[in-house]
C-alpha positions as CSV (number, residue, x, y, z in Angstrom):
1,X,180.0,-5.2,130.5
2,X,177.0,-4.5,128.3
3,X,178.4,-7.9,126.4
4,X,177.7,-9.7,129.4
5,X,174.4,-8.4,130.2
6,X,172.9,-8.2,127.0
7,X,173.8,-11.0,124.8
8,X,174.4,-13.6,127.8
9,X,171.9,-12.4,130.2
10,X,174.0,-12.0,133.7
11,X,172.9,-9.6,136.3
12,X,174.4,-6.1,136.3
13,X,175.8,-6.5,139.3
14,X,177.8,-10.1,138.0
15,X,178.1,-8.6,134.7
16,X,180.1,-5.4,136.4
17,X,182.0,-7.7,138.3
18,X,182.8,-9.9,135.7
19,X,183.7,-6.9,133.0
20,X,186.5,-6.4,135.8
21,X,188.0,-9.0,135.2
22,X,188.3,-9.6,131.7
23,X,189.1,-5.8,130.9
24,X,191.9,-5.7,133.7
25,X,193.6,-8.6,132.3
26,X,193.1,-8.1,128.3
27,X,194.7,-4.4,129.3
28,X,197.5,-6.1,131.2
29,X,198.1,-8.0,127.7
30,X,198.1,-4.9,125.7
31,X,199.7,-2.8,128.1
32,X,202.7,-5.6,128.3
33,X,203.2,-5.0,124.3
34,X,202.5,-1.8,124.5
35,X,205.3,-1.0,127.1
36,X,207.9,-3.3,125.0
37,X,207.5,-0.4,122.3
38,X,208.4,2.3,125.0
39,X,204.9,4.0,124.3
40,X,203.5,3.8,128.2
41,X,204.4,7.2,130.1
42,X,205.2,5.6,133.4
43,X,204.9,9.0,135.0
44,X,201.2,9.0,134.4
45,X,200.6,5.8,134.9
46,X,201.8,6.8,138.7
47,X,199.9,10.3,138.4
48,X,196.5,8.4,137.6
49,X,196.5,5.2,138.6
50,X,197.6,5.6,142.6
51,X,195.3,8.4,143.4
52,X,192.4,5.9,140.8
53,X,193.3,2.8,143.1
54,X,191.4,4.6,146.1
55,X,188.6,6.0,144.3
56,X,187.6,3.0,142.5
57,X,187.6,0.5,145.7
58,X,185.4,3.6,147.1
59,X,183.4,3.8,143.6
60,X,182.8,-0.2,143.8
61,X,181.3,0.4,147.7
62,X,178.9,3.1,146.9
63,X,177.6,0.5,143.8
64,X,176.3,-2.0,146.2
65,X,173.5,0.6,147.6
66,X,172.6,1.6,143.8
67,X,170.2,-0.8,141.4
68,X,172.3,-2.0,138.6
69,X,170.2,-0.2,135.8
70,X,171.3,3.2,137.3
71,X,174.6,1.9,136.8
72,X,174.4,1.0,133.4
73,X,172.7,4.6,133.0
74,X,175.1,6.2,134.3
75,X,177.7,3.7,132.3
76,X,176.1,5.3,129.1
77,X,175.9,8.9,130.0
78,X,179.8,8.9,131.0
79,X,180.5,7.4,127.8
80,X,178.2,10.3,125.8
81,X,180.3,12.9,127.7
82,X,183.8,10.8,126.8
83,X,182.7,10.9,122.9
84,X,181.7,14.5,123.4
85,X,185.5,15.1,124.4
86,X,187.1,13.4,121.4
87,X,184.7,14.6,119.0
88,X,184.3,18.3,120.0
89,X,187.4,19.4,117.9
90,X,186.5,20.5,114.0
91,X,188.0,18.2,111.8
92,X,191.2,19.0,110.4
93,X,194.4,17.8,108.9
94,X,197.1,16.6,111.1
95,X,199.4,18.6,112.5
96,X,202.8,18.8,114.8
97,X,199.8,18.6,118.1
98,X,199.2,15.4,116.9
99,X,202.5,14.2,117.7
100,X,203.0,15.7,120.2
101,X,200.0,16.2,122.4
102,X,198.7,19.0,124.0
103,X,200.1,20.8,126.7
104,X,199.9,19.0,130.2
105,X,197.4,20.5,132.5
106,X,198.4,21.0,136.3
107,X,199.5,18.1,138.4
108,X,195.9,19.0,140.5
109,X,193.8,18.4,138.0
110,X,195.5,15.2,136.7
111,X,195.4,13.6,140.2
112,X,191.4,14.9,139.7
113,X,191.0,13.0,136.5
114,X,192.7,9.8,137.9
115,X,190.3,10.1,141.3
116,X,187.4,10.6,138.7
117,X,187.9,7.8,136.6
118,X,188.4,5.6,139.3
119,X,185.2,6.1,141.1
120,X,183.4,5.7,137.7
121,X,185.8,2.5,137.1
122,X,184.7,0.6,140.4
123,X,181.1,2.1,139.9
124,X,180.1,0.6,136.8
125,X,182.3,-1.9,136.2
126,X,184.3,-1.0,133.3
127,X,188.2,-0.3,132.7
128,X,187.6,3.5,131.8
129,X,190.0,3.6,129.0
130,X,186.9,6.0,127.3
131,X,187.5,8.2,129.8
132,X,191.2,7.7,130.6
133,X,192.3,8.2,126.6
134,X,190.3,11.7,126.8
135,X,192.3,12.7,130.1
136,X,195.3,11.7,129.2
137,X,195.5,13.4,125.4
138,X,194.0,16.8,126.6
139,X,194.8,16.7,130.2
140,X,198.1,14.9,130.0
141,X,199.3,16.2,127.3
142,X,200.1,12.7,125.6
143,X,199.3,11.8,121.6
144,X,196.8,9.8,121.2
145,X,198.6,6.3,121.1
146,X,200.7,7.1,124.3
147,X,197.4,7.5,125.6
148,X,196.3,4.7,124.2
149,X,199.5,2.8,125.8
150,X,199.4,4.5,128.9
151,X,195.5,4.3,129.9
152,X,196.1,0.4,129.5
153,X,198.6,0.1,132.2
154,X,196.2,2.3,134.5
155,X,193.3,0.2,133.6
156,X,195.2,-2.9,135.2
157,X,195.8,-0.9,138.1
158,X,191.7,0.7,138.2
159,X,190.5,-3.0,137.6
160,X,192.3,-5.1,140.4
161,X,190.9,-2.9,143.0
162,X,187.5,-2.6,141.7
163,X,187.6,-6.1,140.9
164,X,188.9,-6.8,144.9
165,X,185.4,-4.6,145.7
166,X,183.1,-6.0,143.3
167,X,183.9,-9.5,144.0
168,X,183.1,-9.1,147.7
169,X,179.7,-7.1,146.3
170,X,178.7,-9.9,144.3
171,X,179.5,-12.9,146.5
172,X,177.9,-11.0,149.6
173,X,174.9,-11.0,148.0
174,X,175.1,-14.7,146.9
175,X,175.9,-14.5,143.3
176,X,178.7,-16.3,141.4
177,X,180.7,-15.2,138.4
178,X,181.1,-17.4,135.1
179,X,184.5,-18.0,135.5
180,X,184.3,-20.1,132.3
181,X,183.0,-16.8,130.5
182,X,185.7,-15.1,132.0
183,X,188.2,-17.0,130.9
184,X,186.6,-17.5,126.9
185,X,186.4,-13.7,127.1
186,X,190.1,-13.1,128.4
187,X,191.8,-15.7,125.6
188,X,189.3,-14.0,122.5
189,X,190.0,-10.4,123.8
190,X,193.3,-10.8,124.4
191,X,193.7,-11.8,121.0
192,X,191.8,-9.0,119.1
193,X,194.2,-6.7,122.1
194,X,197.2,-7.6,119.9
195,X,195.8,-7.1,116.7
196,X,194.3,-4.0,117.6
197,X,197.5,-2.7,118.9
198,X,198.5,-3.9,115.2
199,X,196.1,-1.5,113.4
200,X,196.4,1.5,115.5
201,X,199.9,2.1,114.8
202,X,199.0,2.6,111.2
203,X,195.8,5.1,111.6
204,X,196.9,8.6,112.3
205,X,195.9,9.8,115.4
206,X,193.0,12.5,114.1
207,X,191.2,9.5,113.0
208,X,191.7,7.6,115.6
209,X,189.9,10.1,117.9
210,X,186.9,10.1,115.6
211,X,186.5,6.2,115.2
212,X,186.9,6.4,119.3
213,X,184.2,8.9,119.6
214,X,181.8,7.8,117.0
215,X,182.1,4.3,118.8
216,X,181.3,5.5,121.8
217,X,178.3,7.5,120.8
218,X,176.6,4.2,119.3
219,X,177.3,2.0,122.3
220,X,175.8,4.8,124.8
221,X,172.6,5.4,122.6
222,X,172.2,1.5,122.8
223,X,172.9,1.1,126.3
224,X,170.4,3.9,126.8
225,X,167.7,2.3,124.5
226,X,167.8,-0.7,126.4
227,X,168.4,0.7,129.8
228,X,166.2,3.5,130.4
229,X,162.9,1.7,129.9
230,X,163.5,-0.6,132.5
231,X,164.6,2.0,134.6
232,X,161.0,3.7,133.9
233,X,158.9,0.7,134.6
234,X,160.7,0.6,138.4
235,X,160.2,4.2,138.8
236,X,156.8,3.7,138.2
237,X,157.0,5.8,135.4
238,X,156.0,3.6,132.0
239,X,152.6,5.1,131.9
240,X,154.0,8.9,131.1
């Protein structure tokens, strides 16, 4: 989404649509390989995903009263506190957790996190695999590539019904989406899905978390830099 805004100039509200699109179906790609290697935990994809199917249709219909710079505020801020998650444990060697995951939370608060991350899914337009990958390691007790794995298959799930939403959003208001974008986006993505998938396997899981988090942190301070001005000039705020 911040691809599509950025660097080719669409609307937030065409670029959230869009984002949709292309991350639902490059996650259907990897989650297809993914679950051909037995590491998708259908259980959770059921636990997140039904309860996230409702929240994000209701996430993309609250976004149509919001400006799209709050979105992408809030985009960034969700992302800081996603980072924060992955990167708050001291670094250390790996262990038998590693492997194994930490212990699985009560079903209440993983139909919570999957109600969560779908209203921030249909809100701003993104897959939430940076939040679904923290939910599912320390909430759902999975290692770090079944969470991998597993948020994919969710994401498919998160992204056709916020996709359904964001579509009639968009058109509603007269826009259009780039189908050819779409499309270039989908083909390239789906690519660098499979070799991703590739390298992961061979990066233990510790590091893993701390490329994820550091990631994260550098996207949201960009988004941020580029976002909150903007957002001051409406308020009427670039003066202070």
């Amino acid at each position: 989404m911040p691809v599509l805004v950025y660097l080719l100039h669409q609307s937030p509200k065409v670029a959230i649509a869009g984002s949709l699109a292309i991350v639902g179906a490059i996650a259907l790609i990897g989650a297809a390989r993914y679950a051909h290697q037995g590491l998708v935990s259908w259980r959770h994809v059921l636990l997140f995903g039904l309860p996230g199917v409702f929240a994000t249709y209701g996430g993309a219909w609250v976004s149509k009263f919001v400006p799209g710079t709050v979105q992408l505020v809030v985009f960034a801020l969700v992302m800081a506190l996603a980072a924060w998650g992955m990167l708050k444990s001291p670094v250390k060697k790996p262990s038998a957790e590693d492997e194994t995951g930490h212990a699985e939370k009560p079903l209440f608060w993983l139909i919570m996190a999957g109600l969560g991350v779908g209203i921030i899914t249909g809100f701003v337009g993104v897959g939430g695999g940076f939040l679904l990958v923290p939910a599912l390691v320390f909430l759902g007790g999975l290692p770090m590539h079944r969470g991998i794995a597993t948020s994919l298959a969710v994401i498919v799930i998160n992204s056709a019904s916020g996709f359904y939403k964001q579509f009639d959003v968009v058109t509603g208001a007269g826009h259009s989406l780039d189908w050819r974008v779409i499309g270039i986006f989908i083909l390239v993505g789906g690519i660098g899905s499979l070799v991703g998938n590739t390298i992961a396997r061979r990066i233990p899981q510790h590091r893993l978390r701390q490329v994820f988090g550091v990631f994260l942190i550098l996207m949201c301070g960009f988004i941020l830099w580029r976002t909150v001005p903007e957002l001051l000039h409406h308020a009427g705020l670039h003066h202070v």
